[in-house]
N, C-alpha and C positions, 0 to 999 in steps of 0.2 A: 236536410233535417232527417231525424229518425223518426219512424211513426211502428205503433204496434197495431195491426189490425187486429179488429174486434168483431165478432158474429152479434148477431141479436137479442145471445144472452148475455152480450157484456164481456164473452171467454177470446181470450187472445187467439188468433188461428194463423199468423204471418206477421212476416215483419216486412218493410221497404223503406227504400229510400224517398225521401222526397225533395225538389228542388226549391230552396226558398226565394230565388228570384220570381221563378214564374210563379211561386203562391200568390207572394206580395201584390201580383198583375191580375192574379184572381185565375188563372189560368195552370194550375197545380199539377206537373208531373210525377208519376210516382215510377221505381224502379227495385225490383230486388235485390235480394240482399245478397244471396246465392254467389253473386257477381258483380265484381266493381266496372266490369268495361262499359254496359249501357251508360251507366252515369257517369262514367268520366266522358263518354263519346256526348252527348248531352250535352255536358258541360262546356267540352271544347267547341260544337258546330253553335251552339244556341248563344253562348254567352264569353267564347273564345279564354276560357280559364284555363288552362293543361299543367298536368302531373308537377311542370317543375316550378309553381306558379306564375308562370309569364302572364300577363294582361294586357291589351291595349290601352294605349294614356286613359281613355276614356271610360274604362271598367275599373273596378274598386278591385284592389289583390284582392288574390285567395285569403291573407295571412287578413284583412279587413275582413273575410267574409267571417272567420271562424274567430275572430279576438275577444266575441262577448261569451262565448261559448266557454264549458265547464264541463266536459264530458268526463262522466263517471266510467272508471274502468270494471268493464263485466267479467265475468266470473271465469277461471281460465277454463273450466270444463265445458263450459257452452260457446269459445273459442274456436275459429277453427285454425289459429295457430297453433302448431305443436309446439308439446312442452318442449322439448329437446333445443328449440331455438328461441321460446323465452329464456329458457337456461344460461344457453350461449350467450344471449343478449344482456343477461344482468352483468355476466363474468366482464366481460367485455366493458360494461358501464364500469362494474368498479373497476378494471385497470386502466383505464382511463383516469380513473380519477388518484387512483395512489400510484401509477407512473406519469402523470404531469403534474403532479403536488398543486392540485386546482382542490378549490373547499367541497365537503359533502354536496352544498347546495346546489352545484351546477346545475344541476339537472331540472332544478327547478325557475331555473331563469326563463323568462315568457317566451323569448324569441326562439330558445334554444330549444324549447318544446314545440313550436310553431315550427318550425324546422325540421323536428322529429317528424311529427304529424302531415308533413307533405310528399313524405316517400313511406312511409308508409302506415296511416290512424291508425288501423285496428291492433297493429303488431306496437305501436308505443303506447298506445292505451293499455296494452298487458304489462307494462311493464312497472313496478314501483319507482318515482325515480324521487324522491323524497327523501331527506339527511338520514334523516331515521331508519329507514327501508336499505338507506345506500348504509349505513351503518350494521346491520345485522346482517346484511347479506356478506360484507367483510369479514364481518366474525366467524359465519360459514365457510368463509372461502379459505381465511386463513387454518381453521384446522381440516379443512377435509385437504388441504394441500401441504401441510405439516404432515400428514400422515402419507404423502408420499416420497417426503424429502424423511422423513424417519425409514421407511421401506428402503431408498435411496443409501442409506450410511448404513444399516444393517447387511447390503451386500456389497458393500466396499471393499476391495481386493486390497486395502490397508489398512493398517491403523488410522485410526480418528485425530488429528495432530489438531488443536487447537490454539486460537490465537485472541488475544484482547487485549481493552484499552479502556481507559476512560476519559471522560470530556462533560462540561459543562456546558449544557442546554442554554439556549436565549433566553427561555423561562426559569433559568436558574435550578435546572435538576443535573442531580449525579446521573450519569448513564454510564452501563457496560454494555460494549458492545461485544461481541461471543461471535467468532468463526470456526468454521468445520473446515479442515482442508483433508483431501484424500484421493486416491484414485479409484476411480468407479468399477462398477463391474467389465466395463467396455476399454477400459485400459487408458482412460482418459484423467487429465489432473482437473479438478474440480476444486470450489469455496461455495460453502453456502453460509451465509450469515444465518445462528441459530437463535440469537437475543439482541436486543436492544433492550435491556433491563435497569431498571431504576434504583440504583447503590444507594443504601438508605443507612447512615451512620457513620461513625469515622469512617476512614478509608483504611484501615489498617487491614494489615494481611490476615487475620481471622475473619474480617469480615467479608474481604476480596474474594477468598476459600471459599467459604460456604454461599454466597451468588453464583460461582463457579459450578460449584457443588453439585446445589439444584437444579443449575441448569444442566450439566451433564446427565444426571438423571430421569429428566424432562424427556430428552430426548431417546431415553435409555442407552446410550452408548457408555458405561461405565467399563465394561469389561474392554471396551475398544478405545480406550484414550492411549494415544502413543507421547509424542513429546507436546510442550507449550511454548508458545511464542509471543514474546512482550517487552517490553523499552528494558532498561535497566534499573530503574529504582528499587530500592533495597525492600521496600515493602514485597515487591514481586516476589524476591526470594523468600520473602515468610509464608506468603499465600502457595505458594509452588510447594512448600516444606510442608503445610496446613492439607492441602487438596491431594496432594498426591498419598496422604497415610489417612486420609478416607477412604481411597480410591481401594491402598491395598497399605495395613496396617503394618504389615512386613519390611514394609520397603525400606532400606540402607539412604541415608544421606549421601553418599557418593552416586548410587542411581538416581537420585532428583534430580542432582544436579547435571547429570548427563543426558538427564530429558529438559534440560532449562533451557532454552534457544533463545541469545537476545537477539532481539531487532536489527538487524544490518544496518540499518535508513537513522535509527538513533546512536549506533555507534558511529557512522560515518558525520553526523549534525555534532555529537560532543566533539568531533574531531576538529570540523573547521570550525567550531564556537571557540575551543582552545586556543587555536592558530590565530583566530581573527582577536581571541579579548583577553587571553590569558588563563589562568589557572581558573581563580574563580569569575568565568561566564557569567555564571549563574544572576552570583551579585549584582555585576554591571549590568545585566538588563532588569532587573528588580529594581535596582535603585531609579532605570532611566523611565519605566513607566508609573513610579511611587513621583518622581518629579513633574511627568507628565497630567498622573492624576489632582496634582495639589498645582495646577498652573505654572508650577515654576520653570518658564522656559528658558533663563537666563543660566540657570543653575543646570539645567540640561543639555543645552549646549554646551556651556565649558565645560560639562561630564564628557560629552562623547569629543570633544576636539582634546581630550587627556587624550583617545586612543590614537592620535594622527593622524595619516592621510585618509583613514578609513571614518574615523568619527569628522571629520572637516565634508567628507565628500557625503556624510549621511546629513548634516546640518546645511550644506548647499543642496540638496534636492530636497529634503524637508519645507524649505524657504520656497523654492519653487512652486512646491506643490500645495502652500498652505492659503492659496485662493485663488479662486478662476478667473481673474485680473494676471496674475503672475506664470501660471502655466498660456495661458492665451499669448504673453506677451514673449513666454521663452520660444513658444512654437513660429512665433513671426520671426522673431531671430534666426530658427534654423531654418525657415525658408529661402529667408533673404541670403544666409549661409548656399543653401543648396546652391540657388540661382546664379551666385557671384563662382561658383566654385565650375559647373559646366558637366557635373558628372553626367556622362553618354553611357556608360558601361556598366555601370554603379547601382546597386539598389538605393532607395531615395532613403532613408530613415530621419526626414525634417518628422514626420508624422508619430515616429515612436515616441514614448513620453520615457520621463526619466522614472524608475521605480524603488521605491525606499522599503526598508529593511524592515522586517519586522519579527520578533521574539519566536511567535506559534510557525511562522514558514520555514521548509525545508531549504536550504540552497537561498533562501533571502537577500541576504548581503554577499553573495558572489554575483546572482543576478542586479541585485543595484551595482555593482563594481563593473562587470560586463558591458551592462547597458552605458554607463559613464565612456566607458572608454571609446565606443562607438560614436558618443554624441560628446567627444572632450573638445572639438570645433565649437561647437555651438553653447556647449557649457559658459567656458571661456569667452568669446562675443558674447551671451548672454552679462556675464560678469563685469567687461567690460562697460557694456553699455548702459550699464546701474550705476557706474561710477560717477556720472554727472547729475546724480538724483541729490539734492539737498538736504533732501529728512533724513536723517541717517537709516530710520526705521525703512524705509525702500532698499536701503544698500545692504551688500552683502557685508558683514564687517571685515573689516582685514584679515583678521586670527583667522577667517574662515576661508581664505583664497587658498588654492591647491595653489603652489609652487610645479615650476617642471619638474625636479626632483619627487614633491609629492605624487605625481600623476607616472614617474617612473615606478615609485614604490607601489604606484594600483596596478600598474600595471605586472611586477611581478608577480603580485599576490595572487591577479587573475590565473598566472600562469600556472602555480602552484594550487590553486585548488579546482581548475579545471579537472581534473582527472577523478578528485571527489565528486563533482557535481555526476560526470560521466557515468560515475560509480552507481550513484545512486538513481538515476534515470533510469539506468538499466536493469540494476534488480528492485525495482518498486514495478518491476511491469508483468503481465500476465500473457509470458512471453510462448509461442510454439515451439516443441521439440524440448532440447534439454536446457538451454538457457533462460534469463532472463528472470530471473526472481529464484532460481534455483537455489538449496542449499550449498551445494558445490561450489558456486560462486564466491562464497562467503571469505572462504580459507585463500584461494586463488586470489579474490579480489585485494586480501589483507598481506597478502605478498607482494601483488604488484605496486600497491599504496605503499610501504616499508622502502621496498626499492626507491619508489620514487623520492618519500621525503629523505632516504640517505643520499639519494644523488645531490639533491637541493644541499642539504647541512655538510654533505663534504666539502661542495662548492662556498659554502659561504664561512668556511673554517677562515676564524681568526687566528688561529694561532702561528702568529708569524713573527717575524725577527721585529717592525714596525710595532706591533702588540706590546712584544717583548720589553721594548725601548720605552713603550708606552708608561709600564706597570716599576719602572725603574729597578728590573732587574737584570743581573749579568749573568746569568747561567749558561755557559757554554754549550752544556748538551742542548738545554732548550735550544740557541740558539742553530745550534748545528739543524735539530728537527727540525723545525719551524722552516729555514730555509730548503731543507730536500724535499723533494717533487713527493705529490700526495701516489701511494700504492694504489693496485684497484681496490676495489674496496670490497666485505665481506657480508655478511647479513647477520641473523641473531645475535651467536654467541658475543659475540664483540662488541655486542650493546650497552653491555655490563660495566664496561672500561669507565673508570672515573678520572677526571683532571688529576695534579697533584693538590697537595692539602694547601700548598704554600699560594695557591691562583683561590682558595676559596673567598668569597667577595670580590671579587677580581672579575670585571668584562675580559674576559678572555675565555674562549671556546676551544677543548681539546676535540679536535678530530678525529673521527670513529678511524682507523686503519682497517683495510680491508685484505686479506689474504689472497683474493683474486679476485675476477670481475663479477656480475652480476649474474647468476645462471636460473633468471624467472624462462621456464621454457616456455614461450607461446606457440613450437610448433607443436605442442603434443596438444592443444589444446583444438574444440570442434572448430573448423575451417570458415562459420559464421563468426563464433568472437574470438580470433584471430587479431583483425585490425583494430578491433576495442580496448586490446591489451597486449598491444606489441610495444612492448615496452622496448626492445630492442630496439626498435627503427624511430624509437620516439627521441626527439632531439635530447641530449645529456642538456643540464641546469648552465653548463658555459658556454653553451650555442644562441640559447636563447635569452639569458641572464644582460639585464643592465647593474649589476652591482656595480660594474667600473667608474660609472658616471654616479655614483651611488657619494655623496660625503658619510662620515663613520656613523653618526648618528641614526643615519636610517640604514647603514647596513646594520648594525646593532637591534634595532625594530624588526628587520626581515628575519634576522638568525635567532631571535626570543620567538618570535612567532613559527620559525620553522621547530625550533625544538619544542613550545608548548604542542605545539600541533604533531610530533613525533611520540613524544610523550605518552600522550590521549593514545594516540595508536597503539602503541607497545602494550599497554596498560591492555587493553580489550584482547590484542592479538595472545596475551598473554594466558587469557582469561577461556581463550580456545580450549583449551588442555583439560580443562573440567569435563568438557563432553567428547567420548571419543567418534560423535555423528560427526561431527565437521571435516576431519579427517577421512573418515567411512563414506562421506558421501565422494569425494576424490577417490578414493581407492576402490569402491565400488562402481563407478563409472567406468565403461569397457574403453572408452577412447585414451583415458587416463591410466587409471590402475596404480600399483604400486611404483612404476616406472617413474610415473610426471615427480610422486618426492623424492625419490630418490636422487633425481636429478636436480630437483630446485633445493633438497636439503642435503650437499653434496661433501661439507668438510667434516672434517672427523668428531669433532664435537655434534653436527647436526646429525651426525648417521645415527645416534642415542633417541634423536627426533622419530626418525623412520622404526627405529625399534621401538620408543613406547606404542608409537601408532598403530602400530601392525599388533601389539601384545594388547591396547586398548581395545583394538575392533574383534580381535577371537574372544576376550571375555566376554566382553558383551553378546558376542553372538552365541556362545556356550549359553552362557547365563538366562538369553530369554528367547532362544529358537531351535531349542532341543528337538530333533524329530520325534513329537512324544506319541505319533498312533506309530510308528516300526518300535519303538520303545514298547510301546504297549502290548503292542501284537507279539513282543518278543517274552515278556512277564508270564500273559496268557500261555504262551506255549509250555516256558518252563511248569506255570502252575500246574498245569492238566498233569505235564509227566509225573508230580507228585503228590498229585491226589491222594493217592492211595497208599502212603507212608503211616497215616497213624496221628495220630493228633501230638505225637511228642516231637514231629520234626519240624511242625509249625512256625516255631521260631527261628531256625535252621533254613529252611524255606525262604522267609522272609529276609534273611542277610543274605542268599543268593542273586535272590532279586534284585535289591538294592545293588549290589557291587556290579552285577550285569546291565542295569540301566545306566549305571556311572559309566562302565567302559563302551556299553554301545555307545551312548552321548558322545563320548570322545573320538571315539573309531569314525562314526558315522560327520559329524558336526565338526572339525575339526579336520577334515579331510577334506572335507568338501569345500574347506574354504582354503586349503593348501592348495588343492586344486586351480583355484578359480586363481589362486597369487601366481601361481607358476605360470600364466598364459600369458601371450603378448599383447600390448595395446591390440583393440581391435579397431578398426575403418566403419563408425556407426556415431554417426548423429542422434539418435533415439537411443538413448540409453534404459525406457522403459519399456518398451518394443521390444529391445533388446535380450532383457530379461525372462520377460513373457516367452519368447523364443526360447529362452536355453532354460526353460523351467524342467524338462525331462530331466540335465544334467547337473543342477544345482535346485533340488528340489526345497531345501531350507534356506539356502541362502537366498536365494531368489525372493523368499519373503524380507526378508530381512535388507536385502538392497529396493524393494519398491516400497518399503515403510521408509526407506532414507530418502526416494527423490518425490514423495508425496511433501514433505515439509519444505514451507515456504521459506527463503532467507529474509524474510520482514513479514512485520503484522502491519502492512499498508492498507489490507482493508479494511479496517479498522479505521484509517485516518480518513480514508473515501466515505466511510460509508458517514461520518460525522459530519464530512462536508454538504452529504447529500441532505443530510437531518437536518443543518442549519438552513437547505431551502425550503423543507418542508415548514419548518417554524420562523413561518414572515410573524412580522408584527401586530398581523390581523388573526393570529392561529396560535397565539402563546398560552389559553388555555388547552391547547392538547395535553393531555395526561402520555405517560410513558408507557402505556399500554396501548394505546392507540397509535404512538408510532412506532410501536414495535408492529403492528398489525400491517402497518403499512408498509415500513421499508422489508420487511420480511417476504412477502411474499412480490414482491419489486424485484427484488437481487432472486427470488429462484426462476421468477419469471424471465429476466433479463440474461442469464447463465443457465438454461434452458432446463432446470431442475423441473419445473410444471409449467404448464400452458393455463390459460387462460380464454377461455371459447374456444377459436382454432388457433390463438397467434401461440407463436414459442417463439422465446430468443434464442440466442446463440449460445 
């Protein structure tokens, strides 16, 4: 117990401790306050109670002693804790609580105070640990740590490249999420999440703009915004068109669009959405959750067994999974599978579950294809062993059994969008050195992906003399083609090629001809992703192809889906050409440089490729990285010399000027980057490193290549940090307002990406 001693006029003169066992015995210890050791030594010899509350059976715990107790927290000035570690200690409380997405109240749970208060009272008695207290002290922390992640983007050694998205809250709010990507002053690539802000009205691109807007401003980086990065919907381009002529009213529609950056991670999803369902995607999963939400699952099923063996193999693990009676019953199967089967060598996967497809997932329906094919033993006994069920409602229905053929066709498909999936694993990652989410990657990666689906569609060319015979026509030449052996094959230009008019409605597929073989160079590429994208050594579509065992039908299914799925690609790769960064980021990479297209864009038609790209990256680089202090320094000098002309040369003066900042610009700017072309690849992993090094010798360009490897090839964090928000918003926490969890994941992600600290901890 506390006690305040009192003199004889009633005035306080000490304070002590007191022990209330031995009061209670009439026998009242007292001990100072000065120091805790008397009384904890007290405690332990007389009545065996110690620091960590241990007790013998027969003593009452600590946590009994003190459970009626209500201690009032005293004043921090009459404390002899220092401020400096109540501080640390509050910081500390809230990030605990907004990086475990635990509610305000913890702190006020009894035990968890009693807990507190055994290592050490006085120091949690300072502390407010109450929603309210934990709620204002957030608000503190979020802007005095805002104000260092603003300090943090004003000495950015790049442009401010920003990236968004939007999503639908569990509470049913629009949210924009808002990142900063750049590289620090330390030469390091960096994301700081700047909003999770709440989209209030249409979502049209005027309104996207100005959320944008404000929040650029917010942060005051308006003079440092370089490019944007966001999915492809068409509103984007309105908001991009909207924000960037606030930003700077001047600006030309052809430079918007070359700061527009889409999403890599969304162009590579429309690609296999194409390949897996056709033209319009869209539709067919629109209709299949519009069926789902109105009950209709009969009408849902025969929707997705239209797509074949890919809709038959989504309505068998659908069945599977649609009660814990039926997943229980398919895992007994794959045991008993295991067991009969003797795997010694083998990893076991009776334990892995089958996993179904779904709309919002990236890679969805390749991993439920994947997964199938690993567990087609135990599918199948599973299938089997339903067969003798009577209800029919237990069995699988027939239309839904995968045939061998069927389970050939998944099996291709897996084959064929392995290298998507690859794709996208790798640049959604926040990867060391020069890869791994790089922009550079982008262009490289949409060449490797091109090669690939032409390798597939040459291989699965129909166009053959059997074709021919099919469509009941006699055309000799056809026939002659059709029978001679397919060329190598070539890349863009030749994409263009159309059937003749006389095949149109006609199942018959013209084969791309290729002028020679394949020239993706993956030796020029860094010696880490090398084996990622050695397309060369990667087996050609007629090594690894079951087409043979294929009947026409579902070769027919493979080559619609190899061309929608080509298609989609072309269409994006196409879509390159708007910004000349995608290109600049290749050619300003020293391991690369002008060599890698030259080589990969090698026939005469593509050398026009290598000269836009090379005439794109000098504009742009004239256009907005003029040396303008040697420019200026150069103005200056002329001016002084003509001072002293008179007031009639003034104008005279001023056309000197002008025409000498035009040809320094060019002299200077335009050399420097002839320069930097004429050099050979160079033997360098760190392309930013790299830079930083030769900034003596490329004193303009050097900005202008660390503004190119600052931009992410995807706005993934964006999809992360949504995922993070839907843990924060459980079902117990759906009134959070959108200000409140911007408060929270905001200073989460600088904590977690080591923008600020929090007491002593920082992350990475």
């Amino acid at each position: 117990m506390f006690f305040i001693e009192l003199n004889h006029q009633d005035q306080p003169i000490g304070h002590v401790w007191c022990c209330s066992r031995c009061d209670t015995k009439g026998r009242p210890e007292f001990f100072s306050i000065q120091a805790t050791s008397s009384a904890a030594d007290h405690l332990r010899k007389a009545h065996r109670i110690t620091p960590a509350s241990q007790s013998s059976p027969s003593d009452d715990s600590a946590i009994d002693l003190q459970s009626h107790a209500t201690p009032k927290r005293p004043r921090l000035d009459q404390s002899t804790i220092p401020k400096a570690k109540v501080k640390a200690v509050q910081e500390l409380s809230v990030g605990f609580v907004i990086d475990s997405d635990v509610p305000f109240t913890i702190f006020e749970h009894k035990f968890l105070k009693e807990l507190f208060y055994q290592f050490d009272h006085e120091l949690a008695l300072q502390i407010p640990w109450s929603s309210s207290s934990i709620t204002r002290e957030l608000q503190k922390i979020f802007e005095s740590k805002a104000d260092i992640i603003k300090a943090e983007l004003g000495s950015a050694l790049t442009k401010i490249h920003i990236s968004f998205d939007l999503w639908t809250s569990p509470n049913r709010l629009a949210i924009m999420a808002v990142f900063a990507h750049f590289i620090d002053k330390f030469g390091n690539q960096q994301s700081r999440l700047l909003a999770l802000r709440r989209q209030l009205g249409i979502h049209s691109g005027e309104n996207l703009a100005e959320t944008l807007f404000e929040i650029v401003q917010l942060w005051d980086i308006r003079g440092q915004v370089g490019t944007v990065i966001s999915d492809n919907v068409t509103t984007n381009d309105t908001c991009l068109s909207y924000f960037y002529r606030q930003l700077d009213p001047s600006i030309r529609p052809a430079d918007i669009k070359a700061r527009r950056m889409r999403c890599y991670g969304h162009v590579l999803n429309l690609v296999a959405r194409a390949f897996l369902f056709g033209k319009d995607a869209e539709s067919f999963e629109l209709e299949s959750d519009i069926n789902g939400m109105r009950g209709l699952q009969e009408q849902d099923l025969r929707h997705w067994r239209s797509k074949g063996p890919i809709g038959k193999l989504h309505n068998i693990v659908k069945f599977i999974r649609s009660s814990p009676q039926r997943s229980e019953y398919f895992k007994r199967i794959a045991h008993e599978q295991e067991d009969e089967g003797y795997h010694l060598c083998e990893e076991s996967t009776a334990e892995l579950e089958v996993i179904l497809n779904n709309e919002t997932r990236w890679n969805s329906t390749y991993m439920m294809i994947e997964r199938a094919l690993r567990k087609q033993t135990d599918i199948r006994a599973y299938i089997f062993a339903l067969e003798g069920e009577k209800d029919e409602e237990k069995r699988i229905p027939a239309d839904e059994i995968l045939s061998k053929e069927d389970w050939r066709v998944l099996g291709e498909v897996n084959e064929i969008l392995t290298p998507l999936y690859h794709q996208t694993m790798r640049t959604q990652g926040w990867g060391k050195g020069d890869s791994h989410g790089r922009l550079w990657e982008v262009l490289v990666g949409m060449e490797y992906l091109l090669e690939h689906f032409e390798d597939w569609k040459g291989f699965y060319n129909e166009f053959t003399t059997e074709t021919i015979r099919a469509t009941n026509l006699n055309d000799p030449e056809l026939i002659g083609r059709a029978s001679a052996p397919l060329r190598g094959t070539n890349i863009r230009p030749a994409r263009s090629r159309r059937r003749p008019a006389r095949f149109d409605g006609e199942e018959v597929y013209v084969s791309q001809q290729r002028s020679q073989a394949p020239t993706f160079t993956v030796a020029a590429l860094p010696e880490h992703s090398q084996a990622e994208y050695a397309a060369l050594d990667k087996p050609p579509a007629s090594k690894i192809s079951q087409k043979s065992s294929l009947p026409a039908d579902h070769r027919a299914y493979i080559r619609a889906s190899i061309n929608n799925g080509w298609k989609k690609l072309d269409e994006y790769y196409s879509k390159l050409r708007e910004s000349p960064l995608f290109a600049a980021a290749v050619i300003l990479h020293p391991r690369f440089g002008i060599s890698w297209l030259e080589a990969t864009w090698a026939t005469e038609e593509q050398l026009a490729w290598v000269r836009d790209a090379k005439a794109g990256i000098k504009d742009y680089f004239a256009r907005w990285y003029q040396s303008n202090q040697r420019t200026d320094d150069l103005q200056s000098k002329s001016a002084s010399s003509l001072t002293n002309r008179g007031k009639e040369d003034d104008h005279y003066t001023q056309w000197i000027n002008s025409r000498t900042k035009k040809a320094f610009a060019t002299s200077s700017s335009v050399s420097e980057m002839d320069k930097y072309l004429r050099l050979e690849p160079q033997d360098t992993q760190e392309p930013i490193q790299w830079w930083r090094d030769h900034k003596p010798s490329f004193p303009v360009l050097s900005s202008f290549a660390l503004d190119v490897f600052a931009i992410p090839a995807m706005a993934t964090d964006c999809e992360r940090q949504f995922s993070l928000a839907k843990l924060t918003l459980t079902s117990q926490r759906l009134a959070m307002g959108a200000d409140t969890l911007e408060r929270v994941h905001c200073p989460r992600n600088w904590v977690r990406h080591g923008g600020v600290k929090l007491g002593s901890w920082v992350g990475n």
